[in-house]
Phi, psi and omega in degrees: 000139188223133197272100187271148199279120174298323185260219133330124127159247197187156191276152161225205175231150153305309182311320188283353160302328203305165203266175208213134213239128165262132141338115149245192193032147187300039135040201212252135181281325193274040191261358133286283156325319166356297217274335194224128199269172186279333197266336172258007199206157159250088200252131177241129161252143195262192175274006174245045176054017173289138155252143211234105191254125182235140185275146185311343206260355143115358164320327189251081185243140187233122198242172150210136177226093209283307169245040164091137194315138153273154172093018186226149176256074209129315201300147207218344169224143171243136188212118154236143166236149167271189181269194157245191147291317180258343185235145186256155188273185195221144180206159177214168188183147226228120165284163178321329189276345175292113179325138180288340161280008191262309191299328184305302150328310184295296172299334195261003162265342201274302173311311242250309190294324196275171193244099184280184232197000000 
């Protein structure tokens, strides 16, 4: 069935109304952690059980803060690369509620991007 618009705006179908069930909630951290070995990473839990993952060559960091960053409203992942002298780094953050497979995708395309020199 398809509902057409009299004026200005735009047509849809009933199906495409139906309502989509979203990934929510912070899911299982380690479908993060997972992704970085002993051998490429340094991993710290601090006392406040926040964890702090660094690539050896010290380029990379990845933070989770399980009840939110302090001094942030919310954040709940850090994720940074440094730059170079020539090209500049980057960085993203992830509130506590963000699924962890969204944040996990997200790291294993930033690893899957990297090199060894």
């Amino acid at each position: 069935m398809t509902a057409a618009s009299p004026g200005p705006g735009f047509s849809t179908t009933a199906e495409a109304l139906r309502l989509r069930e979203w990934l929510l909630g912070p899911g299982q951290a380690t479908l993060v952690m997972d992704q970085f070995s002993a051998e490429d990473f340094h991993l710290i839990v601090d006392d406040r059980a926040d964890v702090h993952v660094n690539s050896k060559d010290g380029r990379f960091y990845l933070g989770w803060f399980p009840l939110g960053r302090p001094g942030t409203d919310g954040e709940g992942w850090k994720i940074a690369v440094t730059g170079t002298a020539e090209v500049r780094g980057y960085q993203m953050s992830f509130d506590t509620e963000t699924p962890s497979d969204v944040v996990a995708a997200a790291v294993a395309r930033v690893l899957e991007s990297s090199r060894q020199v």
